[in-house]
Steps between C-alpha positions, in 0.01 A plus 500: 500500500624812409530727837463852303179456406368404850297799654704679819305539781456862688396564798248792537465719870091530466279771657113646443435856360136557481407137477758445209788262532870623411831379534843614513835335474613333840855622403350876514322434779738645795238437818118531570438678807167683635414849433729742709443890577578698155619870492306691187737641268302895404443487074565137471274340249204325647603158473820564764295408845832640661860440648538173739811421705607181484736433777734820361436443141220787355272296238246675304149329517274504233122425462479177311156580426576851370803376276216307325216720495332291756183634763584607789458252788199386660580305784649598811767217501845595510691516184836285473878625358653327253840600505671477139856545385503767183753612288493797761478328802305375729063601445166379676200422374183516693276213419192352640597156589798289460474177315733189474815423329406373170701294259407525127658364138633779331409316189144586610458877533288695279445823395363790698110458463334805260159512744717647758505871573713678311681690793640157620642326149788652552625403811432167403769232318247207497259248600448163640148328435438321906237229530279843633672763428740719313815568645650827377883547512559837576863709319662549798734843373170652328283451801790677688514780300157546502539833646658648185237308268186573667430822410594386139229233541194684680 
């Protein structure tokens, strides 16, 4: 059997956004921790939620759900941080829940469904067809730099 045709498996850091499953690299997945105090930053596009400190390191969080042009939240639940490595360090993400590891064939990915808005294509490198559900693998340096592209986008 020839081994370069086999499928590699990757392994997917899974959380909820507004009842939507997405994933992100494990390898750009530096910790997930719950929400700590933010400090606003004056004229910063909406999507910043603010400054966190994260045992001396300053990480700036952004609003998963405003990245994607995603409702606000309804539930009083506490949101989660998904801290990712960038190209420009260390970001969080707040999300609604976090989900499992997940292991998936490469081989199997698909491309970014056309029914979904058009504010969150492009944060958005693929998809994985579950036995239930979609699982969206979010572009780790675009969804970072969201700040720069969201007024772009809006």
């Amino acid at each position: 059997m020839n081994t370069t045709t086999l499928a590699r498996p990757e392994s997917y850091c899974t959380f909820l956004v507004d009842g939507l499953l997405y994933g992100i690299e494990v390898q750009n997945v530096q910790e997930v921790v719950r929400v700590q105090p933010t400090t606003r930053v004056p004229l910063a596009p909406q999507v910043v939620r603010g400054l966190m400190n994260l045992r001396g390191h300053i990480v700036s969080m952004l609003s998963l759900r405003n990245v994607l042009g995603l409702p606000a939240r309804a539930s009083d639940r506490h949101e989660m941080s998904v801290i990712i490595r960038s190209s420009d360090g260390p970001v969080g993400l707040l999300v609604d829940e976090i989900g499992d590891v997940m292991r998936v064939d490469q081989a199997d990915h698909e491309s970014v469904p056309g029914t979904l808005h058009r504010r969150q294509r492009p944060f958005l490198r693929c998809a994985y067809k579950l036995e239930q559900r979609l699982l969206l693998i979010l572009d780790v340096d675009r969804v970072a730099t969201a700040t720069a592209t969201a007024t772009a986008i809006d």
